[in-house]
PLY file of the C-alpha trace (Angstrom):
ply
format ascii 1.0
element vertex 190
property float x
property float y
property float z
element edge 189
property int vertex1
property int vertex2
end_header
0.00 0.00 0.00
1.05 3.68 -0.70
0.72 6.27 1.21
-0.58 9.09 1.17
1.34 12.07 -1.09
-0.20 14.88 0.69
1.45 13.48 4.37
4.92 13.01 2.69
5.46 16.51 2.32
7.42 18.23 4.39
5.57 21.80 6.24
7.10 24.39 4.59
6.96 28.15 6.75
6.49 31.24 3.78
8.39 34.31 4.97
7.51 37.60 3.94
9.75 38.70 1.46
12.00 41.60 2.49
9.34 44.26 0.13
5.97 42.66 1.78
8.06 43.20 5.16
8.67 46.85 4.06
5.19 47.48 2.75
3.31 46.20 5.80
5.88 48.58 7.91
4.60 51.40 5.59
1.30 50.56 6.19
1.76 50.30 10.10
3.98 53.66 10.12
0.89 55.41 8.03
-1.89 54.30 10.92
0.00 55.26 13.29
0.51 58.28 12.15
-3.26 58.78 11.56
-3.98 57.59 14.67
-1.31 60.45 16.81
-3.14 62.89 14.32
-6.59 61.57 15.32
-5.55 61.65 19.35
-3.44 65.03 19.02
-6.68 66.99 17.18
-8.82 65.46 20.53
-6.58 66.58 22.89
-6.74 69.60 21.53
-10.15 69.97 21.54
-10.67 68.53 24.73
-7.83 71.88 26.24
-9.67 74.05 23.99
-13.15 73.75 25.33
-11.84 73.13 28.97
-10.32 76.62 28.44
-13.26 78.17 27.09
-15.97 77.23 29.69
-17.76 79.49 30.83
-16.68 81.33 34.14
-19.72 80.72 36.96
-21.51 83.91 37.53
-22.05 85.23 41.13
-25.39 85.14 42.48
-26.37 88.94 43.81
-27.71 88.73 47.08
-29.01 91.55 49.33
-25.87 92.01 51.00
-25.00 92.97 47.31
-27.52 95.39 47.13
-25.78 98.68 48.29
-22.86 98.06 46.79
-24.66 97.89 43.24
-26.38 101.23 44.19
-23.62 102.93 44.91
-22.07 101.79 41.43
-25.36 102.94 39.53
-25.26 106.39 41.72
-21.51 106.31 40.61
-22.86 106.61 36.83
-25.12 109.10 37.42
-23.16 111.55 38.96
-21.00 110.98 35.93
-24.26 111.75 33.53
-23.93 108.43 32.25
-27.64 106.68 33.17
-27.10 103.98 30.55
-24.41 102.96 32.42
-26.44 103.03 35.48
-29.07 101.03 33.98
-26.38 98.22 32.20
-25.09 97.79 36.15
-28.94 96.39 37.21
-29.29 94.48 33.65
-26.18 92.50 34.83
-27.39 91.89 37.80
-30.81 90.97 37.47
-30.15 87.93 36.07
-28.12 86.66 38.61
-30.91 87.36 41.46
-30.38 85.04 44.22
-33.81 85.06 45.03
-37.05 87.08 44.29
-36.89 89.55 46.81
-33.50 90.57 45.03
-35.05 90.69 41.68
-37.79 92.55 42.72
-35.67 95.19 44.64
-33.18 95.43 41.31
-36.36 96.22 39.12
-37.43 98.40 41.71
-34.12 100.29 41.67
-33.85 100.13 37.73
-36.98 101.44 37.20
-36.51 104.16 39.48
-33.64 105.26 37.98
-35.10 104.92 34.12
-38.47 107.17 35.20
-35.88 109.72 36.80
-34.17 109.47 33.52
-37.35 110.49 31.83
-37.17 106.79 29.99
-40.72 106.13 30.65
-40.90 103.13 28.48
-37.99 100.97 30.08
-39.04 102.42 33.48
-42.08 100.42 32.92
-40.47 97.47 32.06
-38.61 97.71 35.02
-41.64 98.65 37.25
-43.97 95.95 35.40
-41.47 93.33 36.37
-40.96 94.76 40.16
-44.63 94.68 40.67
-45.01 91.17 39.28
-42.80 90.05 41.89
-43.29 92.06 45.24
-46.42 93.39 44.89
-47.12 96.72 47.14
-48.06 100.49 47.48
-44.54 101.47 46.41
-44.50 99.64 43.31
-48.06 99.62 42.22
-48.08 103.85 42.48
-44.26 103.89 40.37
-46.36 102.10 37.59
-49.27 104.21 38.03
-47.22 107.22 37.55
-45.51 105.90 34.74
-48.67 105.10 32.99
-49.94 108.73 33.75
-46.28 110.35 32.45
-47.15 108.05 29.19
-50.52 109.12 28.96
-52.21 105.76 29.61
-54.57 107.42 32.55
-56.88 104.11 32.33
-54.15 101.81 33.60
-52.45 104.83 35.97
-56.15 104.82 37.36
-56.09 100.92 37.91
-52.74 101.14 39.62
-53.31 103.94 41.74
-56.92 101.70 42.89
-54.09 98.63 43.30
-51.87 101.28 45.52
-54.61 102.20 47.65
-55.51 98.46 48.38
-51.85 97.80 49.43
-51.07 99.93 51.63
-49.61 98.08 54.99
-51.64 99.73 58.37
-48.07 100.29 59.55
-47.07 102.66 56.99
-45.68 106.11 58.55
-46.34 108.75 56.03
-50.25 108.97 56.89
-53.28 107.73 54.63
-51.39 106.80 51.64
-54.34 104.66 50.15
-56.84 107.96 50.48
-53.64 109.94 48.62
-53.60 106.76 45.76
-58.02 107.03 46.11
-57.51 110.88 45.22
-54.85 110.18 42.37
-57.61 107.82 40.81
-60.05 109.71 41.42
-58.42 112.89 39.87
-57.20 110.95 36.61
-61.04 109.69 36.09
-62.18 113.26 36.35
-63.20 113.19 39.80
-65.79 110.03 39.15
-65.32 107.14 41.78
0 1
1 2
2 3
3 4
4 5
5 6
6 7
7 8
8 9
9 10
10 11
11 12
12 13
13 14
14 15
15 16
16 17
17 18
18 19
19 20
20 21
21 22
22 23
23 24
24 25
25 26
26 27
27 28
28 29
29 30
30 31
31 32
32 33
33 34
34 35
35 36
36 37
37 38
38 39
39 40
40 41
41 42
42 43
43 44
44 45
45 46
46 47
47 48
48 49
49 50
50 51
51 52
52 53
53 54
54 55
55 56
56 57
57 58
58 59
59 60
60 61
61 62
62 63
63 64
64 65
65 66
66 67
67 68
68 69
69 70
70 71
71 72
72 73
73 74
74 75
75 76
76 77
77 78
78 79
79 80
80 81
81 82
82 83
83 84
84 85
85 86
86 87
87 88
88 89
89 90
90 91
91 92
92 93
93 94
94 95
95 96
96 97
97 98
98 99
99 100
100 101
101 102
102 103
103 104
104 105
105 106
106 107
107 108
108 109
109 110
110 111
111 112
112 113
113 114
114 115
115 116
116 117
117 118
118 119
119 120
120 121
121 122
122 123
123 124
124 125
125 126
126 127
127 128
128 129
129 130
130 131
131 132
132 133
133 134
134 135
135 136
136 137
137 138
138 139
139 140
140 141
141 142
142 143
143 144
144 145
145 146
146 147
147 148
148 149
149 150
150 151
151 152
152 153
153 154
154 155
155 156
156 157
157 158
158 159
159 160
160 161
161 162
162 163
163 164
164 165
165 166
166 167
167 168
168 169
169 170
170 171
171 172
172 173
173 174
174 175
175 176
176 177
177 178
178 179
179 180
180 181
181 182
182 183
183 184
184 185
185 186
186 187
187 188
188 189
């Protein structure tokens, strides 16, 4: 019997040939190079954006307050009321809490309806009422309304004055002053 053919032959190992050895070198030196690339353009984006967060932004709380006032009263002693008014618009979005919003719309509106800026005075005023509802603030948008003309609305406000007015209040009957100011705008009708 013969054997088989295919078991008589010896196992032969193929080596690269020195060019496949060099090609497949190429080939390994050209990924790796892509790959650096690929890492080195992540890293950099990675320090870029890590450098260009932004910085956090300090709530403004009420011991804040005065210091902020005396900045704005800074500006206006300078003329410069735009000024003034860009020192509140920083800070009232960074209100720690409501009460501080509503005293920095207070303060901004103030300063806008001294400015004879009836329209952002409002704004202000609107926003101050919204949050902290009282006399103060109701009668500043009432009088705003009646510098702009509205009287309907300055009439409503002064009625929403006169019905916030805290018992405790020291400068006498403010709601029968607000009454009269509604009363006067309506052409003495009640």
């Amino acid at each position: 019997m013969s054997a088989s053919n295919d078991s008589a032959k010896p196992h032969t190992v193929v080596m690269d040939s020195p060019k496949t050895f060099r090609s497949n070198r190429k080939q390994y030196r050209v990924w790796l190079t892509i790959l650096a690339v690929i890492i080195l353009v992540i890293l950099g984006f990675v320090i870029w954006h890590w450098s260009h967060r932004p910085t956090p932004v300090k709530k403004v709380t009420e011991s804040d307050l005065n210091s902020l006032g005396q900045e704005a009263d800074a500006a206006i002693q300078n003329n410069n009321v735009s000024q003034a008014l860009a020192i509140y618009d920083q800070a009232i979005p960074n209100a720690a809490n409501k009460s501080v919003l509503g005293e920095l719309d207070l303060e901004a509106a103030d300063i806008a309806s001294n400015a004879q800026m009836p329209s952002k005075a409002l704004h202000y005023a609107l926003g101050a009422d919204a949050i902290q509802a009282s006399s103060d603030t109701s009668a500043l948008v009432a009088s705003i309304y009646q510098q702009q003309g509205n009287d309907a609305k300055a009439i409503d406000y002064y009625k929403k004055a006169s019905g916030e007015v805290s018992p405790n209040q020291i400068s006498g009957d403010g709601s029968a002053y607000y009454l009269s100011e509604a009363q006067q705008l309506s052409g003495g009708k009640k």
